[in-house]
SEPAGU-798992 format. One record per atom (N, C-alpha, C, O): residue in one letter; x, y, z; atom name. Coordinates in Angstrom, 3 decimals, padded with zeros to 6 digits. Layout:
# SEPAGU-798992
+------+----------+----------+----------+------+
! rest !        u !        v !        w ! atom !
+------+----------+----------+----------+------+
!    a !        X !        Y !        Z !   CA !
...
+------+----------+----------+----------+------+
END
This chain:
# SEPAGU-798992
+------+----------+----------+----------+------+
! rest !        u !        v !        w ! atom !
+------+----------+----------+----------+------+
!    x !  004.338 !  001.211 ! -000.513 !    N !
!    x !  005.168 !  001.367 !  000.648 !   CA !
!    x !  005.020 !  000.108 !  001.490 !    C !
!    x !  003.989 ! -000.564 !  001.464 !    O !
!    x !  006.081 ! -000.193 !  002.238 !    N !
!    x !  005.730 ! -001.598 !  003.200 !   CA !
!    x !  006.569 ! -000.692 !  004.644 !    C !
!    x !  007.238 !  000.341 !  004.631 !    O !
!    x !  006.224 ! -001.489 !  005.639 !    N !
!    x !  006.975 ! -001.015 !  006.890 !   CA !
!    x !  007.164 ! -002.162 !  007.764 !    C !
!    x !  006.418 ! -003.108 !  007.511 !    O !
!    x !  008.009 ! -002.322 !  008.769 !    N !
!    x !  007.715 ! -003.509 !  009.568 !   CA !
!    x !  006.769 ! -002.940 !  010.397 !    C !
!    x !  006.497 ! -001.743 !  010.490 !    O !
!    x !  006.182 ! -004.063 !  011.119 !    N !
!    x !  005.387 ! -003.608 !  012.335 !   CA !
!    x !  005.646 ! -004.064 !  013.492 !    C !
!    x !  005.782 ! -005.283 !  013.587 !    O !
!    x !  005.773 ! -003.316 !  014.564 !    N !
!    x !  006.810 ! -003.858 !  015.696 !   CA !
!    x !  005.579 ! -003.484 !  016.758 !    C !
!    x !  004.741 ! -002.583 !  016.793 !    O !
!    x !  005.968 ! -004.904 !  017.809 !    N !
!    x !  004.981 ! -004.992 !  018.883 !   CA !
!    x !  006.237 ! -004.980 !  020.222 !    C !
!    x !  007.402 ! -005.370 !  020.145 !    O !
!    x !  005.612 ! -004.471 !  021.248 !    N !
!    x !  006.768 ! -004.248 !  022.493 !   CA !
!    x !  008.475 ! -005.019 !  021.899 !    C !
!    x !  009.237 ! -005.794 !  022.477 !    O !
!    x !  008.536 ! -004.467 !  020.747 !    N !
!    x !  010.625 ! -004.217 !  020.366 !   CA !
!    x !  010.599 ! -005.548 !  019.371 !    C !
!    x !  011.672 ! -005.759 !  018.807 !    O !
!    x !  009.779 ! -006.250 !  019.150 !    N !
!    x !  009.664 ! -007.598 !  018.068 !   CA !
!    x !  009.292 ! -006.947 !  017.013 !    C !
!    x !  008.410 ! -006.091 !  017.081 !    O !
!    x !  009.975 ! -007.288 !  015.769 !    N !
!    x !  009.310 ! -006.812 !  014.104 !   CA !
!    x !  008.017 ! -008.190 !  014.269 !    C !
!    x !  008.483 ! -009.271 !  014.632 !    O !
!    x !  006.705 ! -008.141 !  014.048 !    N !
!    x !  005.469 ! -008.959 !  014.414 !   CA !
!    x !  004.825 ! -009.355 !  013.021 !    C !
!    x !  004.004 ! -010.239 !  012.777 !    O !
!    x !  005.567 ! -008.246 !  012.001 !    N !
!    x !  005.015 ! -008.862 !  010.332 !   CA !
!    x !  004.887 ! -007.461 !  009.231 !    C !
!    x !  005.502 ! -006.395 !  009.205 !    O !
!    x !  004.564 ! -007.628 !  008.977 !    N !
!    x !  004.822 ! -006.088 !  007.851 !   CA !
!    x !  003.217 ! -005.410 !  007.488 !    C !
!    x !  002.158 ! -005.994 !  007.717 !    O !
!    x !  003.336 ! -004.247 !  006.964 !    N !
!    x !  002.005 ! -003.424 !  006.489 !   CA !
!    x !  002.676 ! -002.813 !  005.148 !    C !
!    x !  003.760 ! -002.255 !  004.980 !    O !
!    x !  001.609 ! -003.132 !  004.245 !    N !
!    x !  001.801 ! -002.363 !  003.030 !   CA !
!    x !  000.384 ! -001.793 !  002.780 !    C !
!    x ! -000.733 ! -002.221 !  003.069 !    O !
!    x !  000.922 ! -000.402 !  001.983 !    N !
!    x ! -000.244 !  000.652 !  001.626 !   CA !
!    x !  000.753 !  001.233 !  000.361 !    C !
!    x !  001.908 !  000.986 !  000.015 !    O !
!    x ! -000.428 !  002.225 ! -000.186 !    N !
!    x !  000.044 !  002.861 ! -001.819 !   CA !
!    x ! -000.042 !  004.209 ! -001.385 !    C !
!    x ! -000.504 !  004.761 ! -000.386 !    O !
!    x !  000.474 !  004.543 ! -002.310 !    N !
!    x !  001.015 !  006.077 ! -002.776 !   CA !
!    x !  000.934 !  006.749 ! -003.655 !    C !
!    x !  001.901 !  006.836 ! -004.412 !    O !
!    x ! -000.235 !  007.480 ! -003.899 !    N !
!    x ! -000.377 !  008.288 ! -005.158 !   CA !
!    x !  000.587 !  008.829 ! -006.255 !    C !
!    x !  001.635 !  009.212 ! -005.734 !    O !
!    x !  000.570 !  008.966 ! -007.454 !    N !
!    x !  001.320 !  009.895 ! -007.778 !   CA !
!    x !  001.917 !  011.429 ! -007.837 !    C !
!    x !  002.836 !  012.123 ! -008.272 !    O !
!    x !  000.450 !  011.431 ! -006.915 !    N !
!    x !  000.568 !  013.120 ! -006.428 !   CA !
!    x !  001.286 !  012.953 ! -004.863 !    C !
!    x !  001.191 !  014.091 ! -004.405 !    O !
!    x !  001.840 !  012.240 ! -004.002 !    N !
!    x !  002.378 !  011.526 ! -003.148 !   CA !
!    x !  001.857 !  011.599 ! -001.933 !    C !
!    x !  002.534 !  011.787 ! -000.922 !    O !
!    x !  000.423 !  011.432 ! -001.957 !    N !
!    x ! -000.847 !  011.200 ! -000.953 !   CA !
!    x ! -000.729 !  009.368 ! -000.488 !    C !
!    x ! -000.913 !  008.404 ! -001.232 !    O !
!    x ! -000.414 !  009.374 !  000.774 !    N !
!    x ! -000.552 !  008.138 !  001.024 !   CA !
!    x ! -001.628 !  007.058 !  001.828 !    C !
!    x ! -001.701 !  007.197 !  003.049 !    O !
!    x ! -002.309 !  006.186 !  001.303 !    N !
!    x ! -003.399 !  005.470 !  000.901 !   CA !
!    x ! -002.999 !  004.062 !  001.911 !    C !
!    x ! -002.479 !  003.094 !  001.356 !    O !
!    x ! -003.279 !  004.028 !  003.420 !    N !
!    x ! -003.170 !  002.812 !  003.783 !   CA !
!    x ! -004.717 !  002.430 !  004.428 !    C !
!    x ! -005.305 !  002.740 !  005.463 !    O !
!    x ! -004.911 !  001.927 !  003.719 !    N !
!    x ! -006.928 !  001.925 !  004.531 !   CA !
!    x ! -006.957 !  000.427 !  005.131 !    C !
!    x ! -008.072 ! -000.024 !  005.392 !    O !
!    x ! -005.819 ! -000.388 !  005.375 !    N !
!    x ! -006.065 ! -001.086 !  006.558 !   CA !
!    x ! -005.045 ! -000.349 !  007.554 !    C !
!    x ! -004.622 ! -000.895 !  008.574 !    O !
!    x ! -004.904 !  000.170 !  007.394 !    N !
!    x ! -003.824 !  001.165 !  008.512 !   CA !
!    x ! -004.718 !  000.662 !  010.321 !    C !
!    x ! -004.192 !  000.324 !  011.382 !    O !
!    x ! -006.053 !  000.820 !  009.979 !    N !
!    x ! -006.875 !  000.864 !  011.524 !   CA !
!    x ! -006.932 ! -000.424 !  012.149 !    C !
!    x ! -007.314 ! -000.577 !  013.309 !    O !
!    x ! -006.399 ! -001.745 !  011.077 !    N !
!    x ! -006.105 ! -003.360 !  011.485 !   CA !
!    x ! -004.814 ! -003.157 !  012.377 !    C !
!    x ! -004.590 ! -004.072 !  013.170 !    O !
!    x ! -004.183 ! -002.396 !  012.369 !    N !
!    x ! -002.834 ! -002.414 !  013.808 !   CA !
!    x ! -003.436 ! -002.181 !  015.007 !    C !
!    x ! -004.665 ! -002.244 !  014.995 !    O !
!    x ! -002.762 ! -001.865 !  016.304 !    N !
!    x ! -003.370 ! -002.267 !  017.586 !   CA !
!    x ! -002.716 ! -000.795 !  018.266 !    C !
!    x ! -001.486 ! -000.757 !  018.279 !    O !
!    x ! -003.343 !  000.237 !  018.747 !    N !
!    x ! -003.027 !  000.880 !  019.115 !   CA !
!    x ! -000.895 !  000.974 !  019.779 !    C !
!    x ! -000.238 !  002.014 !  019.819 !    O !
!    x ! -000.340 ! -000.550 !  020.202 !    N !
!    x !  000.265 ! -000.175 !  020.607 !   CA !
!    x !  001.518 ! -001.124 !  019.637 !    C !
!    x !  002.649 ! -001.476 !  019.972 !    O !
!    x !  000.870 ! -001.305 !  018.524 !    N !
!    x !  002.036 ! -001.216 !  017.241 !   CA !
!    x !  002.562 ! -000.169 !  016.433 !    C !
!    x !  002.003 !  000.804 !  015.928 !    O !
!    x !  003.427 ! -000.450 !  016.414 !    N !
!    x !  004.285 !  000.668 !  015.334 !   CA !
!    x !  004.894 !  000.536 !  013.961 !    C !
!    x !  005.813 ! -000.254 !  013.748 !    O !
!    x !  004.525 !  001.090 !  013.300 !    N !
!    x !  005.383 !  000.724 !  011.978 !   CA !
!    x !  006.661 !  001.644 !  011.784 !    C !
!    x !  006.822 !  002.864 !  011.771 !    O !
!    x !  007.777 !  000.199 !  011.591 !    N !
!    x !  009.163 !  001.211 !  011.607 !   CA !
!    x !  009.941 !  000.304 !  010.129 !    C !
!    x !  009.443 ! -000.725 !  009.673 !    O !
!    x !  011.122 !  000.907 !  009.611 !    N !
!    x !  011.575 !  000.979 !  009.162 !   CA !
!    x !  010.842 !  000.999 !  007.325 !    C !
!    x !  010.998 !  000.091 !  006.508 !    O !
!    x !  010.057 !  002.319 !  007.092 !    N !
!    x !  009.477 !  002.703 !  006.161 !   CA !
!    x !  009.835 !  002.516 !  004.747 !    C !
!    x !  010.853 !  003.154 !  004.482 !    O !
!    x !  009.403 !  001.928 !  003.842 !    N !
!    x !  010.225 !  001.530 !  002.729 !   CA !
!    x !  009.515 !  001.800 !  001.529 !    C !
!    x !  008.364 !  001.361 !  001.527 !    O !
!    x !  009.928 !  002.473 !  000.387 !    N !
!    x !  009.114 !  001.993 ! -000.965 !   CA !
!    x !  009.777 !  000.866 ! -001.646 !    C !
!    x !  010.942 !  000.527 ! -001.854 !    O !
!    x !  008.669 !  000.438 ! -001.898 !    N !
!    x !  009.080 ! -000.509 ! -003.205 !   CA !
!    x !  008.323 ! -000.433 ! -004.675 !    C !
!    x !  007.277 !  000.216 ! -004.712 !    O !
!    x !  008.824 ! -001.101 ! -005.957 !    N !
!    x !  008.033 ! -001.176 ! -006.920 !   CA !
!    x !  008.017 ! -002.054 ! -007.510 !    C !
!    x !  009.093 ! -002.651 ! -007.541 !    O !
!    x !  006.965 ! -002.613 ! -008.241 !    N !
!    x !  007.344 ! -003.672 ! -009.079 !   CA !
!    x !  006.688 ! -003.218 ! -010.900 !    C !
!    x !  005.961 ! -002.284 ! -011.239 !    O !
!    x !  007.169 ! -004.058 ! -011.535 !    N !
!    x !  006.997 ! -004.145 ! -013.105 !   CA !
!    x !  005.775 ! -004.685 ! -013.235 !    C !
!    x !  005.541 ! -005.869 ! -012.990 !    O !
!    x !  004.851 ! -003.783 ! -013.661 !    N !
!    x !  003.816 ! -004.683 ! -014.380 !   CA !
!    x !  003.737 ! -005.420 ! -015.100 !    C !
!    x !  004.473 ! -005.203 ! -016.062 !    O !
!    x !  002.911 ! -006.681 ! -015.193 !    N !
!    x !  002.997 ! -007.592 ! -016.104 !   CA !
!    x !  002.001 ! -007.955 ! -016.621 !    C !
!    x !  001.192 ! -008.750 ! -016.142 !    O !
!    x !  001.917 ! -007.169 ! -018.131 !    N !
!    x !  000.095 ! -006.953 ! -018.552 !   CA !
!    x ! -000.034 ! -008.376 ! -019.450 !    C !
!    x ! -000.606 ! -008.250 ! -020.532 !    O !
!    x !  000.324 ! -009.368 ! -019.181 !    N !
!    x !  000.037 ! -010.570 ! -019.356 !   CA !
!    x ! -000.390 ! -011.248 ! -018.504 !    C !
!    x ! -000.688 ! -012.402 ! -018.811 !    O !
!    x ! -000.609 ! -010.727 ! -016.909 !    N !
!    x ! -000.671 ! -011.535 ! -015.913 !   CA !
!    x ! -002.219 ! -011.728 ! -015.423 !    C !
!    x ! -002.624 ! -010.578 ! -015.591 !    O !
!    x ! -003.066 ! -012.285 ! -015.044 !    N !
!    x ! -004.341 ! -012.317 ! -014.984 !   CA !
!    x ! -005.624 ! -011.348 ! -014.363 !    C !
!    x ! -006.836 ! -011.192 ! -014.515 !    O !
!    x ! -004.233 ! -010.698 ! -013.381 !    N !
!    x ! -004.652 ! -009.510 ! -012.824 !   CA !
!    x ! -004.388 ! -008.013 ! -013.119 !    C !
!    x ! -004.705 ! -006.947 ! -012.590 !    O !
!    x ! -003.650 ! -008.410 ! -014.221 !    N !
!    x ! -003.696 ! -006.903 ! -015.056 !   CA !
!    x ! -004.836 ! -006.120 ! -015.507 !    C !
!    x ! -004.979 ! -004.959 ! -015.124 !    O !
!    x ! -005.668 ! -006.696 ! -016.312 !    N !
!    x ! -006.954 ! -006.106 ! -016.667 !   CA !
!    x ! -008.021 ! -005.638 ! -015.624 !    C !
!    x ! -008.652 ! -004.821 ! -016.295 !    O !
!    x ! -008.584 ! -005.662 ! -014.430 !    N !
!    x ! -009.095 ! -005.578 ! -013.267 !   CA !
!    x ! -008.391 ! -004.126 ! -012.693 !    C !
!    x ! -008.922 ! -003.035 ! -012.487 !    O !
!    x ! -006.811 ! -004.621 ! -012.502 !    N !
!    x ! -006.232 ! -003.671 ! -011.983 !   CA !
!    x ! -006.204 ! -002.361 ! -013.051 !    C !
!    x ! -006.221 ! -001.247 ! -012.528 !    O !
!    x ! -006.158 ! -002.451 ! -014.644 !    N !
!    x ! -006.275 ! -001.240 ! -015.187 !   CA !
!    x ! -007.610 ! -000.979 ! -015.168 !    C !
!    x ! -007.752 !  000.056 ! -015.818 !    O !
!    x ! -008.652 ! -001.356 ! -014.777 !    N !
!    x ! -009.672 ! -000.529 ! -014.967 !   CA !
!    x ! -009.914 !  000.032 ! -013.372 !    C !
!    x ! -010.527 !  001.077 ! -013.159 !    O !
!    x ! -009.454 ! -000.650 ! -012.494 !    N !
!    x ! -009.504 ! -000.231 ! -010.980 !   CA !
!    x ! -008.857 !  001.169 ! -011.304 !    C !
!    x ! -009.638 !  002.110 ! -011.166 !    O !
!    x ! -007.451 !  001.519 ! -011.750 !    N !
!    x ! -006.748 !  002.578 ! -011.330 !   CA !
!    x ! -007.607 !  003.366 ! -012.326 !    C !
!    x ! -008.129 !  004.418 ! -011.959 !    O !
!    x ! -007.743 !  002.991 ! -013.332 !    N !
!    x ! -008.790 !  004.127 ! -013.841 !   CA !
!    x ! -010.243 !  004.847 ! -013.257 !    C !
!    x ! -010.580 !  006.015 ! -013.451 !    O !
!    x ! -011.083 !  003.687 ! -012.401 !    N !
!    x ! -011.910 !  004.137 ! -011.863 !   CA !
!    x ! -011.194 !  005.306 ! -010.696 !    C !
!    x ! -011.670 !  006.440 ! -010.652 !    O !
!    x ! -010.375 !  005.031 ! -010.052 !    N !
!    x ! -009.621 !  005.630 ! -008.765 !   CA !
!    x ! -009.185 !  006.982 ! -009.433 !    C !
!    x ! -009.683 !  007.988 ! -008.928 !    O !
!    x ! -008.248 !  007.174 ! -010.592 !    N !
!    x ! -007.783 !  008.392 ! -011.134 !   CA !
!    x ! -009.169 !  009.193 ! -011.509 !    C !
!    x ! -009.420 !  010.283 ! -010.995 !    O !
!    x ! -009.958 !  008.619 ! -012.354 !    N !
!    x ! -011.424 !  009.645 ! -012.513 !   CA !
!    x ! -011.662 !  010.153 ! -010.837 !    C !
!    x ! -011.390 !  011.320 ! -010.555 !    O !
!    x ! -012.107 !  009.347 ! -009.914 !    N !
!    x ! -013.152 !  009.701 ! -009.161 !   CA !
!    x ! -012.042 !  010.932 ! -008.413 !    C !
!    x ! -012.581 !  012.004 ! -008.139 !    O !
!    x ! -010.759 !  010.810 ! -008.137 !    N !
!    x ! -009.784 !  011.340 ! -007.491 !   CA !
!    x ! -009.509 !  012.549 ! -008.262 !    C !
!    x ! -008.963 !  013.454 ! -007.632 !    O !
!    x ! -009.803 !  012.776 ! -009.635 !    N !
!    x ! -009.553 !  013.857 ! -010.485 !   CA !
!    x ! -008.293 !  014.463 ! -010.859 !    C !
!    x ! -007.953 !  015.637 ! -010.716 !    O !
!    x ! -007.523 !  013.306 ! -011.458 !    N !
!    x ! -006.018 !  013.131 ! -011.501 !   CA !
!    x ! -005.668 !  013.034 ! -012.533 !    C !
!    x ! -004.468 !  012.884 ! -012.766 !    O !
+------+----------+----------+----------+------+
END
């Protein structure tokens, strides 16, 4: 998911967080905004994995650690 983040009526830069497949949503820098920011215009996005890319392998064993411990 990405959102803008808006400070007194200015978009100030964006926040992205994930989304389970069970559709639990996962923003754990969420608490880096400032009490008097807002995130507006809510969006998913996705992209194509690319298990050639250097960070593929890391990331499949990450989501695997995450799906075990989460019991998914």
């Amino acid at each position: 998911m990405v959102a803008d983040v808006e400070y007194e009526g200015r978009v100030e830069g964006v926040h992205y967080w994930n989304v389970t497949p069970g559709g639990v949503e996962l923003a754990l820098t969420r608490d880096q905004l400032a009490s008097d920011e807002s995130l507006i215009n809510r969006r998913r996005v996705s992209a194509e994995r690319n298990s050639s890319s250097a960070g593929e392998q890391p990331f499949q064993l990450l989501k695997e650690r995450v799906t075990t411990a989460l019991g998914s």
